[in-house]
Structure formats: structure tokens, C-alpha cells
DSSP file (Angstrom, degrees, kcal/mol; ACC not computed):
  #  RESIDUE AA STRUCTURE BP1 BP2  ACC     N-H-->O    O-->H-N    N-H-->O    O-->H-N    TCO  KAPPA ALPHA  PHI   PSI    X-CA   Y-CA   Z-CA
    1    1 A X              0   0    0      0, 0.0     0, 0.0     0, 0.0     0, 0.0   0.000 360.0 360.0 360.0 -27.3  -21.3   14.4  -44.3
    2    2 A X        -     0   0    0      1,-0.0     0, 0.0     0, 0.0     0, 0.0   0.365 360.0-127.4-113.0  18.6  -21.4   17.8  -46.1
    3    3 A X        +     0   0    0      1,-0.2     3,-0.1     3,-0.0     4,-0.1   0.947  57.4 151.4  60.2  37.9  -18.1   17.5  -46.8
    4    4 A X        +     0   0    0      2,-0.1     2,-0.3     1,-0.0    -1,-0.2   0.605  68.0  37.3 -85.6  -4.4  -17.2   21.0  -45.3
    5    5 A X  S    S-     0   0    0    104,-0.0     5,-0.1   107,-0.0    -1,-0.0  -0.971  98.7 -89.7-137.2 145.7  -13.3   20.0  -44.2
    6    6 A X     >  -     0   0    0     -2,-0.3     4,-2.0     1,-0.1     5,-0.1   0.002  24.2-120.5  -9.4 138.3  -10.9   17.6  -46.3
    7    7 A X  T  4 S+     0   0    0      2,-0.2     4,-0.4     1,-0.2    -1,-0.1   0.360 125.2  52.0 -72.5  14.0  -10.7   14.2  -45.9
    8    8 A X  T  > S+     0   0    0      2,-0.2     4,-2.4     3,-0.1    -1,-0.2   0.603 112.2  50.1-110.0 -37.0   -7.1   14.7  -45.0
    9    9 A X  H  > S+     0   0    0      1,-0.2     4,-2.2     2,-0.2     5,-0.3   0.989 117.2  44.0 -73.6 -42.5   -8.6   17.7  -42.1
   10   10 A X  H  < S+     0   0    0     -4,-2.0    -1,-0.2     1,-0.2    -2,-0.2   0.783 105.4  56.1 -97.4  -3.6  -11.0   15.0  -40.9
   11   11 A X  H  > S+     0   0    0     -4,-0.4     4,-1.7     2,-0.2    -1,-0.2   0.988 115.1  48.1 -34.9 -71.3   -8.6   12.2  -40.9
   12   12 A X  H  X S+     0   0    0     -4,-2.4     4,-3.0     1,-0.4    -2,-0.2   0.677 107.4  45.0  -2.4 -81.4   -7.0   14.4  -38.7
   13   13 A X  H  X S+     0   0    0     -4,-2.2     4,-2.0     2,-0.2    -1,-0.4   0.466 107.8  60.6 -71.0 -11.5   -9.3   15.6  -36.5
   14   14 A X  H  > S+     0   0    0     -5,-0.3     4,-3.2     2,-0.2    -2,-0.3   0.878 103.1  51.4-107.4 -25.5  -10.6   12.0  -35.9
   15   15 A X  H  X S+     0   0    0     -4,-1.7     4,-3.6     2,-0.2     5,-0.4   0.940 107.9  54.1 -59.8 -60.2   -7.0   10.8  -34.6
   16   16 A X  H >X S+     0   0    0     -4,-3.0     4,-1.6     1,-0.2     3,-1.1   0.923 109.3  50.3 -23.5 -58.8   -7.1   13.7  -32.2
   17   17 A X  H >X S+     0   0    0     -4,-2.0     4,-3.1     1,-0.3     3,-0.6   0.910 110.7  44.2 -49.0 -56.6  -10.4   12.3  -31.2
   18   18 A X  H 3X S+     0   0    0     -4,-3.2     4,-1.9     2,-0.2    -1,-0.3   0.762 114.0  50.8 -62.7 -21.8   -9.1    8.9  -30.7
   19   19 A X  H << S+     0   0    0     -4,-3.6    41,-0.2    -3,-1.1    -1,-0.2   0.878 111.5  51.1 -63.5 -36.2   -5.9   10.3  -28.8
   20   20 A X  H <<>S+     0   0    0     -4,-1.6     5,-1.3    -3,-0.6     6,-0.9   0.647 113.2  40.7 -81.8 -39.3   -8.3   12.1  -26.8
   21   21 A X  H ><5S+     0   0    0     -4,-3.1     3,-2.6    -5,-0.3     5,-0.5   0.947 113.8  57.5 -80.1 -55.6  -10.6    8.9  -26.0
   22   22 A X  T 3<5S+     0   0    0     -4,-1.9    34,-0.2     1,-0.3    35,-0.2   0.325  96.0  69.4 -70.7   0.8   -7.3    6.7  -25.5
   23   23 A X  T 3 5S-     0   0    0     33,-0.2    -1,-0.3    -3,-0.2    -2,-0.1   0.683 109.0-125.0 -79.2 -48.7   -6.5    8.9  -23.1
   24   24 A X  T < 5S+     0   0    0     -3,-2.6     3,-0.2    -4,-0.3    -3,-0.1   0.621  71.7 129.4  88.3  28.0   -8.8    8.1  -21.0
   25   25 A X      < +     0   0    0     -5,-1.3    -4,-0.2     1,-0.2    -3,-0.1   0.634  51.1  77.7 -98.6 -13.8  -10.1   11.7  -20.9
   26   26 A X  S    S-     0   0    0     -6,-0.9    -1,-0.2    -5,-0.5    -5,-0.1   0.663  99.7-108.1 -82.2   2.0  -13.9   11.1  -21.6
   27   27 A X        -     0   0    0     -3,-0.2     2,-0.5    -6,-0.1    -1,-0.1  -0.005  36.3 -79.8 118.2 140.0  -14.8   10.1  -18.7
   28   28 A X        -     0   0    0     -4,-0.1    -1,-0.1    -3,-0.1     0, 0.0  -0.904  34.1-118.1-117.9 136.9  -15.9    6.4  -17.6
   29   29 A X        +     0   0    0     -2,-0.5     2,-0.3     1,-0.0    -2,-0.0  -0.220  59.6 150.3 -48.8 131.6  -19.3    4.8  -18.2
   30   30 A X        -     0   0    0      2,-0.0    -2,-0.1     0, 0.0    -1,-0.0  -0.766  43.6-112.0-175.7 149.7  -20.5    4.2  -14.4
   31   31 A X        -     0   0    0     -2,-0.3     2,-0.5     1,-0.1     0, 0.0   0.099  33.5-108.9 -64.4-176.0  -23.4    4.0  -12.4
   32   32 A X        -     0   0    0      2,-0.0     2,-0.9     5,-0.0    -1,-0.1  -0.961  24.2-167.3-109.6 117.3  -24.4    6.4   -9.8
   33   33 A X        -     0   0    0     -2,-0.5     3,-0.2     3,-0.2    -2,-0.0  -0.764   8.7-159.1-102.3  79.5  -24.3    5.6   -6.0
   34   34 A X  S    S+     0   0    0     -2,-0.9     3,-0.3     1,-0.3    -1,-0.1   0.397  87.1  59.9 -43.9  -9.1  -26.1    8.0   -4.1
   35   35 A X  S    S+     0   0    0      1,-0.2    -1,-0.3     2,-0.1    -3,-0.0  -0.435 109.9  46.0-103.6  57.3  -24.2    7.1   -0.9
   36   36 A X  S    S+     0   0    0     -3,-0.2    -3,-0.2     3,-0.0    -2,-0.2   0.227  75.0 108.0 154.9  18.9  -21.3    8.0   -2.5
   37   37 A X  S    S+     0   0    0     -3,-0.3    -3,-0.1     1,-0.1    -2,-0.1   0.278  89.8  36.4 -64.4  -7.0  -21.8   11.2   -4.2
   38   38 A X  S    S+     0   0    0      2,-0.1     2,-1.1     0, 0.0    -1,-0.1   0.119  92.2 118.8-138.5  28.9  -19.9   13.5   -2.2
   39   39 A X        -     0   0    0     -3,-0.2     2,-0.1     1,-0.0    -4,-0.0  -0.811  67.0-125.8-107.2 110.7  -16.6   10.5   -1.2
   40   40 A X        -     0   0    0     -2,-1.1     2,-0.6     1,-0.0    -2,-0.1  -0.393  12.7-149.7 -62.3 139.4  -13.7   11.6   -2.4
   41   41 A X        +     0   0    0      3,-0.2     3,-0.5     1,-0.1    -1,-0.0  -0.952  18.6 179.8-135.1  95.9  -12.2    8.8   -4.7
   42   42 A X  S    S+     0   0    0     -2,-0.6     3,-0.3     1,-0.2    -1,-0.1   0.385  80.8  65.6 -85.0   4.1   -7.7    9.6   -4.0
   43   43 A X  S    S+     0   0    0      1,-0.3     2,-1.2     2,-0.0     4,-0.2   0.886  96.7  58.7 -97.1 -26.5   -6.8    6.5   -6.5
   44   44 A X        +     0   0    0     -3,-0.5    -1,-0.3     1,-0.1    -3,-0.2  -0.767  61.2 137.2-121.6  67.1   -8.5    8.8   -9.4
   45   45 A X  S    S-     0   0    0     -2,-1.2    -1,-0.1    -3,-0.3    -3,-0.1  -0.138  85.0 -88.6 -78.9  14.8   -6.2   11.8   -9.0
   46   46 A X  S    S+     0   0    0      1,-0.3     2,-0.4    -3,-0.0    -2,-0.1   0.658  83.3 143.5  43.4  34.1   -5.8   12.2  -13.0
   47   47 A X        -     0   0    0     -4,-0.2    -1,-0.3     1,-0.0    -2,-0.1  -0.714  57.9-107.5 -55.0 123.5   -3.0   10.0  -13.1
   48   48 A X        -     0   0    0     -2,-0.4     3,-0.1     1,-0.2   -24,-0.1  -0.362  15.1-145.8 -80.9 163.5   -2.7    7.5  -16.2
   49   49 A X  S    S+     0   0    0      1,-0.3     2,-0.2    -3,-0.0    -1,-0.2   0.681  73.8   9.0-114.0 -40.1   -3.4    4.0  -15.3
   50   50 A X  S  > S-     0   0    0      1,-0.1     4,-0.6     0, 0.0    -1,-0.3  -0.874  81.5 -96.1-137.0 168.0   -0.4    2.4  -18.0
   51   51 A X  H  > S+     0   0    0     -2,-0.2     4,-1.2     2,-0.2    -1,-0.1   0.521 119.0  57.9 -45.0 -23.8    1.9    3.2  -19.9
   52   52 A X  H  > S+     0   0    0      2,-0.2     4,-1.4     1,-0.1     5,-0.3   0.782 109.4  55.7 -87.3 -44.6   -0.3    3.4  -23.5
   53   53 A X  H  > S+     0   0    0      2,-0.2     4,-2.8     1,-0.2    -2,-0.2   0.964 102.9  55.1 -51.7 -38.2   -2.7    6.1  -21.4
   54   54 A X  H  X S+     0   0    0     -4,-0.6     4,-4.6     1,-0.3    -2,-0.2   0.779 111.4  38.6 -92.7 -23.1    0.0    7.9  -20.8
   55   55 A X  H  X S+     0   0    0     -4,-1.2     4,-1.3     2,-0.2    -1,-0.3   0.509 105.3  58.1-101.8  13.3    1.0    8.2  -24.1
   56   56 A X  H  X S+     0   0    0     -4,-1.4     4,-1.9   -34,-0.2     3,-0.5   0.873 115.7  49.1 -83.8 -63.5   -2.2    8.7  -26.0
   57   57 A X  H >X>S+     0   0    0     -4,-2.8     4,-3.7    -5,-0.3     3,-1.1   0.847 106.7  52.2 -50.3 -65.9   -2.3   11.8  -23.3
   58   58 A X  H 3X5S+     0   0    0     -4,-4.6     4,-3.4     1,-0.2     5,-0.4   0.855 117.1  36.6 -42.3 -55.8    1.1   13.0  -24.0
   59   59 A X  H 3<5S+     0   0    0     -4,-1.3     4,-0.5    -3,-0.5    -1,-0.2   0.722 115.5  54.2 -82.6   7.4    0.5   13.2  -27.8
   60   60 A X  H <X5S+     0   0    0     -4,-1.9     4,-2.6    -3,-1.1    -1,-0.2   0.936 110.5  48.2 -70.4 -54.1   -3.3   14.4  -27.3
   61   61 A X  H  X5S+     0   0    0     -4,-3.7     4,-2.5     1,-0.2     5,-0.2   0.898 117.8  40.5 -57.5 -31.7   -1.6   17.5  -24.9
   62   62 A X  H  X<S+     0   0    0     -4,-3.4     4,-1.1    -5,-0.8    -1,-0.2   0.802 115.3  53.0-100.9   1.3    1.5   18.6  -27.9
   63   63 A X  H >> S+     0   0    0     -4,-0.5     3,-1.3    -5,-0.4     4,-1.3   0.916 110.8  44.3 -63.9 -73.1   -1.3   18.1  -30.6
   64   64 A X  H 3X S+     0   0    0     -4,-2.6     4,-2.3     1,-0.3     8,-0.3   0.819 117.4  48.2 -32.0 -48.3   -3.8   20.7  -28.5
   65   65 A X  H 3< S+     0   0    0     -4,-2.5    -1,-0.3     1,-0.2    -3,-0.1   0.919 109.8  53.0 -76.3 -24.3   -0.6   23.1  -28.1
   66   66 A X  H << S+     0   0    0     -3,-1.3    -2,-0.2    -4,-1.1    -1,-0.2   0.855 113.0  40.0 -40.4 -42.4    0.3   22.9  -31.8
   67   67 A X  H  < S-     0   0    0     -4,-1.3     4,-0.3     1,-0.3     2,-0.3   0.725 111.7-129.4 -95.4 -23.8   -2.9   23.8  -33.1
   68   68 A X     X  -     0   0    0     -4,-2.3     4,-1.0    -5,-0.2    -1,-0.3  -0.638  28.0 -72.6 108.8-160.5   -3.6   26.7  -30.3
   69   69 A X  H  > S+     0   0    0     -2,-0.3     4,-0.7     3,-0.2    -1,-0.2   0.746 123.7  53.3-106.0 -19.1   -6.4   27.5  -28.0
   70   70 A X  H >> S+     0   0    0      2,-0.2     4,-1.3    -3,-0.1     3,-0.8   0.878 123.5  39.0-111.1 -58.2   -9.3   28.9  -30.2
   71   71 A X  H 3> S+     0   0    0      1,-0.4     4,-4.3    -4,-0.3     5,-0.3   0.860 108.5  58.2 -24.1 -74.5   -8.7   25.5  -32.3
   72   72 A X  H 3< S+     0   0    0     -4,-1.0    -1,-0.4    -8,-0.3    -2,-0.2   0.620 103.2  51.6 -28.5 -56.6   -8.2   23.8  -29.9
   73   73 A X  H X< S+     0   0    0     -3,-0.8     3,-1.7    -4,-0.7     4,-0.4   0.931 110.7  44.1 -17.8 -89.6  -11.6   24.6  -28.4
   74   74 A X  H >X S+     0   0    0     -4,-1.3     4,-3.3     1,-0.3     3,-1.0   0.837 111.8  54.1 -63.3 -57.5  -13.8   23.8  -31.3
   75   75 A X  T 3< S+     0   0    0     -4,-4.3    -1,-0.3    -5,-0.2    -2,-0.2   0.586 106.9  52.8 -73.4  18.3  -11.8   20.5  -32.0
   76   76 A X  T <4>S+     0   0    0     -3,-1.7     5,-1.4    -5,-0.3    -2,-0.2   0.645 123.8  28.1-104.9  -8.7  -12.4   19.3  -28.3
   77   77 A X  I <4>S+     0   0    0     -3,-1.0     5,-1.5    -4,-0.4     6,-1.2   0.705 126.6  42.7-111.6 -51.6  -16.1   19.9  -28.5
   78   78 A X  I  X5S+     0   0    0     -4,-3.3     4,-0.9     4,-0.2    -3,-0.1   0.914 129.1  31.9 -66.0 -89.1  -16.8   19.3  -32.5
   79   79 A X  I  45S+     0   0    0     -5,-0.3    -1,-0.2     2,-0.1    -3,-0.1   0.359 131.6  15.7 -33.1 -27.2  -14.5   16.3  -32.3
   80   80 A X  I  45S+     0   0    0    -63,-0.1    -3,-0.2   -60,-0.1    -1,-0.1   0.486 122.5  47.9-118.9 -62.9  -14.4   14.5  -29.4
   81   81 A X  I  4<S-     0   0    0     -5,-1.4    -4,-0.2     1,-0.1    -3,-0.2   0.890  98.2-129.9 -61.0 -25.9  -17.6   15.5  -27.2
   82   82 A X     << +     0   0    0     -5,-1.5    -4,-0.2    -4,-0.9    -1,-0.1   0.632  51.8 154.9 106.8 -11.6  -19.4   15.0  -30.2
   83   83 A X        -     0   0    0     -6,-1.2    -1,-0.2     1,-0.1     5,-0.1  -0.259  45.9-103.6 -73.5 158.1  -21.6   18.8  -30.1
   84   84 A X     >  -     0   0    0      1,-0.1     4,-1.5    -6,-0.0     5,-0.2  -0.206  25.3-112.0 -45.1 139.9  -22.9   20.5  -33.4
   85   85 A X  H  > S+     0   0    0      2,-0.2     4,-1.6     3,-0.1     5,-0.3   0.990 120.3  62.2 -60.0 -53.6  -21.1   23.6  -35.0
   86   86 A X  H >4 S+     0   0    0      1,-0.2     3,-3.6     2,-0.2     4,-0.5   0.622 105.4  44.3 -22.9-111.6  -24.4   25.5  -33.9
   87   87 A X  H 3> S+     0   0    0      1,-0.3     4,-1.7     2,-0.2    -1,-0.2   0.255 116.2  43.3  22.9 -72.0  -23.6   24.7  -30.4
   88   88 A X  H 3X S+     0   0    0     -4,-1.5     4,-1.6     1,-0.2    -1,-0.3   0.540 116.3  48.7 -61.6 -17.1  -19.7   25.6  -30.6
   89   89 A X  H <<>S+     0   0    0     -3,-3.6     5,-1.9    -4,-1.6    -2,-0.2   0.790 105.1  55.2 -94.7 -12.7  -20.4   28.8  -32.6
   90   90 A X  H >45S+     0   0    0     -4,-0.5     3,-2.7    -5,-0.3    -2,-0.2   0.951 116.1  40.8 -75.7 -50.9  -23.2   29.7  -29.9
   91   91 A X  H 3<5S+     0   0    0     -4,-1.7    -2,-0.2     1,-0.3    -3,-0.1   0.932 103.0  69.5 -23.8 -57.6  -19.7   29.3  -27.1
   92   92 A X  T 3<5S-     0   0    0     -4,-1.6    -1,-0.3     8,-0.1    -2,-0.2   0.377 125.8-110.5 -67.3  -4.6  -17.7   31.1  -29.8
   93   93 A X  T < 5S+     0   0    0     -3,-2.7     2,-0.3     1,-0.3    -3,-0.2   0.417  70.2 146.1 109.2 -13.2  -20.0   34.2  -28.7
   94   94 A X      < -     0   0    0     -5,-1.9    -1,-0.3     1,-0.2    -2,-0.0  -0.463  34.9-166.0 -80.6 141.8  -21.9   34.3  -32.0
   95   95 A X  S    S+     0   0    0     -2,-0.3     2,-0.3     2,-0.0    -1,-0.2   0.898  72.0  70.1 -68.4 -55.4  -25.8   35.3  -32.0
   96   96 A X  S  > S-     0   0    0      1,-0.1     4,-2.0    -7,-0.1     5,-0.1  -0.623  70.3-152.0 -66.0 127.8  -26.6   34.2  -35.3
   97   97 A X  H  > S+     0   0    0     -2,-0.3     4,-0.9     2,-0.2    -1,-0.1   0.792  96.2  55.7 -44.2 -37.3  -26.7   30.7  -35.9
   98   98 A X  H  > S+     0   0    0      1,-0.2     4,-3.1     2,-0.2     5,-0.2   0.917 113.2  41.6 -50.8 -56.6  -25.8   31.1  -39.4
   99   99 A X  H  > S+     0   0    0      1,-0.2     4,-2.8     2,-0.2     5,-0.3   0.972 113.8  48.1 -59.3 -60.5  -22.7   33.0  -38.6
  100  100 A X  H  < S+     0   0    0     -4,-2.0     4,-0.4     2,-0.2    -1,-0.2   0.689 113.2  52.9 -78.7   3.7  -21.4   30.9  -35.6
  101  101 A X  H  X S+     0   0    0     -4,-0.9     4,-3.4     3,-0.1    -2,-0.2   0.916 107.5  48.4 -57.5 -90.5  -22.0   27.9  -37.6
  102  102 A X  H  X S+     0   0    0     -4,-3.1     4,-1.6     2,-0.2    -2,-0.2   0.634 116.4  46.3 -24.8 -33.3  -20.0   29.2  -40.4
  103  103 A X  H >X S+     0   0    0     -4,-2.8     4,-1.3     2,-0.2     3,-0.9   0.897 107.0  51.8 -71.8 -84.6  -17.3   30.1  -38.0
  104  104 A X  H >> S+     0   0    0     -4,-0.4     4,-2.9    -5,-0.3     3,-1.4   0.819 104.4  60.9  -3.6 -68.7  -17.1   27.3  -36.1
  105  105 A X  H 3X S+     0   0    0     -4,-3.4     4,-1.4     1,-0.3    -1,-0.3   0.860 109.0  38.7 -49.6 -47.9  -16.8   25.6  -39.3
  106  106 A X  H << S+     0   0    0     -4,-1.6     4,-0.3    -3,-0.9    -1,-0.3   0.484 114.5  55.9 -79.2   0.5  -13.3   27.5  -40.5
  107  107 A X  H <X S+     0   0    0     -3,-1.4     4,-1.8    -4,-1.3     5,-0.2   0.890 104.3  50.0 -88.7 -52.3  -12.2   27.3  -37.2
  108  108 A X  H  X S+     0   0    0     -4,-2.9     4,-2.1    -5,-0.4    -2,-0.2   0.838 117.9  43.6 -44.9 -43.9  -12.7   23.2  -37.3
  109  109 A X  H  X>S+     0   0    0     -4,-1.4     4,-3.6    -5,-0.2     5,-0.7   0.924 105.4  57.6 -90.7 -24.6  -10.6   23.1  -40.6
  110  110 A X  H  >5S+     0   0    0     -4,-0.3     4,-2.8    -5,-0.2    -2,-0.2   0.977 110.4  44.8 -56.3 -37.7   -8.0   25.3  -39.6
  111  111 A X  H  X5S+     0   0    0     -4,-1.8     4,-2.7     2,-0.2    -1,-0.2   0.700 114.3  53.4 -78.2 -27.8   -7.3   23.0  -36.7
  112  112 A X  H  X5S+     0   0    0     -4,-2.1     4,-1.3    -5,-0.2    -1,-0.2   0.944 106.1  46.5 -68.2 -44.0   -7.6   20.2  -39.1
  113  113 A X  H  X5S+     0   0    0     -4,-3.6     4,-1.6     2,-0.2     5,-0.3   0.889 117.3  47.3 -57.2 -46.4   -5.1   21.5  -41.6
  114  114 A X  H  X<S+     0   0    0     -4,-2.8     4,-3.8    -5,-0.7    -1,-0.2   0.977 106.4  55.6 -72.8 -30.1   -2.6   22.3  -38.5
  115  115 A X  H  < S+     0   0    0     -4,-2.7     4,-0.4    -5,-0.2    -1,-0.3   0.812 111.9  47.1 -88.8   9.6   -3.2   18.9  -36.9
  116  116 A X  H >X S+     0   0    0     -4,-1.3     3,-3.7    -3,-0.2     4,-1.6   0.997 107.3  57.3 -46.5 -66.7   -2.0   17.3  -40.5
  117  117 A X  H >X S+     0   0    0     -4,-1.6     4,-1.9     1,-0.3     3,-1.8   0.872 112.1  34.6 -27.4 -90.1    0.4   19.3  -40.4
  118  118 A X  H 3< S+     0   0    0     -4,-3.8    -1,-0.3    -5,-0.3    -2,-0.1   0.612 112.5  56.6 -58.0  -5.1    1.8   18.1  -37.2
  119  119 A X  H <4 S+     0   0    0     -3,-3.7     3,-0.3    -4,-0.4    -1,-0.2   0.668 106.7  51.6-101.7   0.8    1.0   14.8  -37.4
  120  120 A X  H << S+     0   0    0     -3,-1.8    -2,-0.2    -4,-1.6    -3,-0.2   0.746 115.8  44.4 -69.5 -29.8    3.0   14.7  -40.8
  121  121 A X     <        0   0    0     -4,-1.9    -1,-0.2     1,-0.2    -2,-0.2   0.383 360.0 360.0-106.6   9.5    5.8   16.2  -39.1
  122  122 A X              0   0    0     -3,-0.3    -1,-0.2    -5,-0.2    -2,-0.2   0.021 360.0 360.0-137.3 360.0    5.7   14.0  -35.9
């Protein structure tokens, strides 16, 4: 909204996201069974369920190694889980809000700019 990355970086970033959802790596909406909190579930071994899972995953995993690990970070939390740049810069180690905002923030476009980058070239 404040227009702090490219529309090209949040293009970008928002395909991750959706590789990263398609993935089937957020997790699935389901109730809670309290006799059945501690039952070990062997069909949900983090196996893809089709073929289309398995390739949102693959290009979700060589996007994440393109971009590097610190990026990487900040766009798996900004970008997919959905937290604040407050939040991620508080991770990132920063005291100040101001600061780990601000960080946060060039860290978020650098990772945008690289996953253009790779998805121009892929």
C-alpha cells in the first residue's frame, strides 16, 4: 500500500507466495480432535499429494535457493505467513522498530528484485 517495493518486486513476491500456498506448505484448515492430539498421522509424511503439488514445491524450493537465506526469510514471513515488517525486523535481531522495519523493508525488495530476476530467466 505504501508502495515501498516495485510493482515488478511485488508481482514477484506474490507468485512466490502463491507457489508457496500451492504447495501445499501452509498448512491445512482442520479442526482439532482432542483424542487425537498425540496420533501419529504416517499418510502425512510431507509427501506431495499430485503431481501439480509437487511442482508448485519444486519451483517454490529453487526460487528460496536463488534468492538466499536472509531473503529468503523475510519473504517466507512478509509474503506468505502474512507478518508485518515490525515483526520480521524484531526476528532480524533489531531493537528499534524504526530500524528493523526499515531493514526488513530492503531486505523484502532485494528478494523481490532477485525473484524477478529468476523468474524472467526461468
Amino acid at each position: 500500500m505504501r508502495q515501498k517495493i516495485s510493482p515488478e518486486e511485488y508481482y514477484s513476491l506474490r507468485r512466490y507466495a502463491h507457489h508457496w500456498a500451492a504447495a501445499g506448505l501452509a498448512g491445512g484448515l482442520q479442526s482439532v480432535d482432542l483424542d487425537r492430539v498425540f496420533v501419529h498421522d504416517p499418510m502425512n509424511m510431507g509427501l506431495s499429494r499430485s503431481e501439480r503439488q509437487q511442482y508448485h514445491r519444486d519451483s517454490y524450493d529453487a526460487a528460496r535457493l536463488e534468492i538466499g537465506r536472509r531473503p529468503a526469510f523475510v519473504a517466507d514471513y512478509v509474503a506468505c505467513a502474512g507478518c508485518t515488517l515490525i515483526e520480521v525486523g524484531l526476528m532480524l535481531g533489531y531493537q528499534s522498530e524504526a530500524h528493523g522495519r526499515r531493514a526488513a523493508t530492503e531486505i523484502l525488495s532485494d528478494a523481490g528484485h532477485r525473484l524477478a530476476v529468476f523468474w524472467k530467466a526461468s
